[in-house]
C-alpha positions as a printed NumPy array, in Angstrom:
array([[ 25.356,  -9.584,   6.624],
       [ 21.688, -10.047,   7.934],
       [ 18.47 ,  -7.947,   6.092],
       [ 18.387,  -6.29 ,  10.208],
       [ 22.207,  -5.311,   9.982],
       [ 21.863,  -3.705,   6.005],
       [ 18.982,  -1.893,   7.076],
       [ 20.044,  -1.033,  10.222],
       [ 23.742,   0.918,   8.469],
       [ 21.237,   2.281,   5.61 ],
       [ 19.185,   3.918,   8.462],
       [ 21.852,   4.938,  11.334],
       [ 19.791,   2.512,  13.344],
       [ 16.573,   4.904,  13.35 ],
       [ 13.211,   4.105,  12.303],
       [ 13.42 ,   5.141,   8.051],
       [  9.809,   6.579,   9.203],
       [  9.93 ,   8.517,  12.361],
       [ 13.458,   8.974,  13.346],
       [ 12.831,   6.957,  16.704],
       [ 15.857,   4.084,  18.011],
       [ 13.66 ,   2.315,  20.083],
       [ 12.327,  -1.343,  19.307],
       [ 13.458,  -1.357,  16.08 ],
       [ 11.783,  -4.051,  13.679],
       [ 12.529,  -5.182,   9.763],
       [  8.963,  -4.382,   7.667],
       [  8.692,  -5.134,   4.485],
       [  6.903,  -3.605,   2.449],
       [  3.741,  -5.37 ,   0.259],
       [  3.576,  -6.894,  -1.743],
       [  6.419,  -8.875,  -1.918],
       [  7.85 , -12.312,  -2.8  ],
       [ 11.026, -12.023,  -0.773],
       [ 12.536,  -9.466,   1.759],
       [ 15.581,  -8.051,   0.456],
       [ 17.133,  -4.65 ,   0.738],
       [ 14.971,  -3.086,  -1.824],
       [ 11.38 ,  -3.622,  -0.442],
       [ 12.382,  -3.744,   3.373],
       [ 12.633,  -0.889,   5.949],
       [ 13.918,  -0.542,   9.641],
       [ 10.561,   0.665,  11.554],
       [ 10.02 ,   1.036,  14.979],
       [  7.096,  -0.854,  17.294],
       [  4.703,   2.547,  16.685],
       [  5.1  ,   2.968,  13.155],
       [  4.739,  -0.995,  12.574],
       [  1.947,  -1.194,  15.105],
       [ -0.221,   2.062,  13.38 ],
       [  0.556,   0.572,   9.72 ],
       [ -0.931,  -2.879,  10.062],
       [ -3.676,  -1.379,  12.457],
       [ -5.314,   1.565,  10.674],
       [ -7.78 ,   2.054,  13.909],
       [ -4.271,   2.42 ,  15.914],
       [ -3.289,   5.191,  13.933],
       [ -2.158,   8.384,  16.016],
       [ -2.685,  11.073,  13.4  ],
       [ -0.185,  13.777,  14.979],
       [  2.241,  10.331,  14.989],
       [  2.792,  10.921,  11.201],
       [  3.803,  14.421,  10.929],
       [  7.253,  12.603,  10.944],
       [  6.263,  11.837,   6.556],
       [  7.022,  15.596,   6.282],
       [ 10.559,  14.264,   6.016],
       [ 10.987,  11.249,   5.141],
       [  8.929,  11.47 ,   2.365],
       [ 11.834,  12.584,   0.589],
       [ 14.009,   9.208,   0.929],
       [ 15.863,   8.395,  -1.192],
       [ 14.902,   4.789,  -0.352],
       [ 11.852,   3.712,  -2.559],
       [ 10.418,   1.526,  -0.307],
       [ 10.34 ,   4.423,   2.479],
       [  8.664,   7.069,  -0.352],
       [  5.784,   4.17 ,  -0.748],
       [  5.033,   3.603,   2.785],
       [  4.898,   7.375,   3.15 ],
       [  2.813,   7.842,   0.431],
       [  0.552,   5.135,   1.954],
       [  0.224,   6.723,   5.099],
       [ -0.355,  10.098,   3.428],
       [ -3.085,   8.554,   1.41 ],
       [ -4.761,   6.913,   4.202],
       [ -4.269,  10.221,   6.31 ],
       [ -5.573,  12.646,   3.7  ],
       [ -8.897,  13.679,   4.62 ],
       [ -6.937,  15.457,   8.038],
       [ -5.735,  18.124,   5.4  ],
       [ -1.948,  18.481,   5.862],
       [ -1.53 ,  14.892,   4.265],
       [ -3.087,  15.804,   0.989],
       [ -1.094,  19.301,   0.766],
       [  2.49 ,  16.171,   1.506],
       [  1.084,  14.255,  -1.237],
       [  0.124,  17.01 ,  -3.811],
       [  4.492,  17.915,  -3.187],
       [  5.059,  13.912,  -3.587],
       [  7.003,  12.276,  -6.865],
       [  6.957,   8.677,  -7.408],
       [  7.983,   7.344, -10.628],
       [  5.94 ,   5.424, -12.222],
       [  7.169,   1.594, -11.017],
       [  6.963,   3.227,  -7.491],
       [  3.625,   4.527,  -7.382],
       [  1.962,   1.156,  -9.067],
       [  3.851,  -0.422,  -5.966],
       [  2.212,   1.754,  -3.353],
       [ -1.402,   1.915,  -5.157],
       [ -0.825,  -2.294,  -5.032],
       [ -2.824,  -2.329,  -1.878],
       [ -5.507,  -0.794,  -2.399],
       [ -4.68 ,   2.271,  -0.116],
       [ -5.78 ,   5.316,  -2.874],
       [ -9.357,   3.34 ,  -3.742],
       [-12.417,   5.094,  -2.009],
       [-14.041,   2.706,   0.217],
       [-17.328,   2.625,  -1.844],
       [-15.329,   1.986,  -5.198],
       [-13.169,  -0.814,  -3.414],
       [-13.113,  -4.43 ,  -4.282],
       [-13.209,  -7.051,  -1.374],
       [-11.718, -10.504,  -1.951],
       [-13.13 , -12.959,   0.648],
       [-12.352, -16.578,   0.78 ],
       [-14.942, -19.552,   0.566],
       [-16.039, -18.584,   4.384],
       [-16.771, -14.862,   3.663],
       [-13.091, -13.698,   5.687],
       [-11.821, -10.59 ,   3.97 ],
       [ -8.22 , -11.619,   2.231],
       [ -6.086,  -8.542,   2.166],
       [ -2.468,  -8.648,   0.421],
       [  0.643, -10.385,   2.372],
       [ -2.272, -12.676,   3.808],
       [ -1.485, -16.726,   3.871],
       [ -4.29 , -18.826,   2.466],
       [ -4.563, -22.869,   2.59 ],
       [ -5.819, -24.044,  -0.221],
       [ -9.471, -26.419,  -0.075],
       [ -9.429, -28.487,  -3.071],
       [ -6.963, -29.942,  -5.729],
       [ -6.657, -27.287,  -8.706],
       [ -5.083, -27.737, -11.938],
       [ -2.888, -24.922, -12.897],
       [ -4.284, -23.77 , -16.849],
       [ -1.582, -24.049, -18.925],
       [  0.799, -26.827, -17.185],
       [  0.732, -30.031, -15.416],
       [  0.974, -28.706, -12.072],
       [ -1.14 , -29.702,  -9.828],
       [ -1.57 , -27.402,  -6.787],
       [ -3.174, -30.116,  -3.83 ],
       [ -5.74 , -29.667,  -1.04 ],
       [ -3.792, -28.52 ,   2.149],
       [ -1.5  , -26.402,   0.102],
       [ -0.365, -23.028,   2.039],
       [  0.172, -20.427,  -0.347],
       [  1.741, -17.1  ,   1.805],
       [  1.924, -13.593,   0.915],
       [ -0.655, -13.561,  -1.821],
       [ -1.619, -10.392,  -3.412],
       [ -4.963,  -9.509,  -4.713],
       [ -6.496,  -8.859,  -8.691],
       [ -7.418,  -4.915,  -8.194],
       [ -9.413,  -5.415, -10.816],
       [-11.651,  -8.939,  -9.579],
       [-13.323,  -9.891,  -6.147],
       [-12.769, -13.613,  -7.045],
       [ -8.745, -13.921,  -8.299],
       [ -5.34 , -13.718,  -5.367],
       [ -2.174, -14.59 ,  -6.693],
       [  0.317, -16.643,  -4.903],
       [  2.924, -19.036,  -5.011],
       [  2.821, -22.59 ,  -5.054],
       [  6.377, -23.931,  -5.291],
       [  8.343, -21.894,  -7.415],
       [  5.149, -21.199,  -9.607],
       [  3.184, -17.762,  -9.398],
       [  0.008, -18.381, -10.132],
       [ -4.143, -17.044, -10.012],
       [ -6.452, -18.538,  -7.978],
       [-10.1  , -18.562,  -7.608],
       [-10.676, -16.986,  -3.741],
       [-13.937, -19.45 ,  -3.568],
       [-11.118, -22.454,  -3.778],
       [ -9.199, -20.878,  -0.543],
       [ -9.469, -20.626,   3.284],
       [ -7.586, -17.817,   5.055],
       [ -4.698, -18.554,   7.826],
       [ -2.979, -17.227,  10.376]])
């Protein structure tokens, strides 16, 4: 059975976020290494649309997290606490996300991009031509670099998709290059796509 079909019975082919049927898309949530069941939802064009696109957002849109906040689907509890986080300085997010629980794992997942850090306090990765890199991005990589601690090689021209980003460090993304996860210097990258 496809990722659209298991999502699709999970949901009762509605959007996990707003209820809608309409133009009904897979998302999955970042960051992740492969869409599966577990780190996927069933979104509709809207919801998709005002997540990638914070300027899109419709606030009144998102009153919708008042309910599904309380998924039982993990995946669905971190994109509303995203949203809610992103949202809170309109009011009735923050009183959503004071009533939010995520365990542990969960929460680390949502916090991984970036969405709870105060613009003034947050760290931009940009690769060697000043481009912001944000996580789930594809990157090319501009030189030959030798991967510290095995004979891998990783070769000019090498796409490396769906990186995520060192919260801690402007210069380091991690990616995969073959079936190896490793860090790479941003300076040593070009964004694509």
């Amino acid at each position: 059975m496809s990722l659209l079909k298991k999502l699709e019975q999970r949901s009762g082919t509605k959007c996990e976020l707003c209820a809608s049927e309409a133009q009904l898309n897979v998302y999955e949530v970042p960051p992740t290494s492969s869409a599966d069941e577990s780190n996927s939802i069933l979104v509709c064009d809207t919801c998709s649309d005002q997540i990638e696109n914070p300027d899109h957002v419709e606030v009144n849109h998102w009153r919708c997290l008042n309910d599904c906040m309380w998924s039982e689907v993990a995946a669905v509890q971190v994109v509303a606490w995203r949203m809610l986080t992103r949202l809170k300085s309109e009011g009735w997010p923050q009183d959503l996300l004071d009533m939010m629980y995520l365990d542990e794992d969960n929460l680390a997942w949502a916090k991984a991009t970036g969405e709870d850090v105060e613009p003034e306090t947050e760290i931009i990765h940009r690769d060697v031509n000043g481009v912001v890199l944000k996580t789930g991005d594809s990157v090319v990589l501009i030189k030959d670099l030798k991967v510290k601690g095995s004979s891998l090689v990783a070769k000019q021209g090498t796409a490396v998709r769906r990186i995520s980003l060192d919260r801690d460090n402007a210069e380091f993304i991690e990616g995969k290059v073959g079936p190896t996860q490793i860090v790479i210097i941003t300076k040593y990258v070009k964004k694509i796509g």
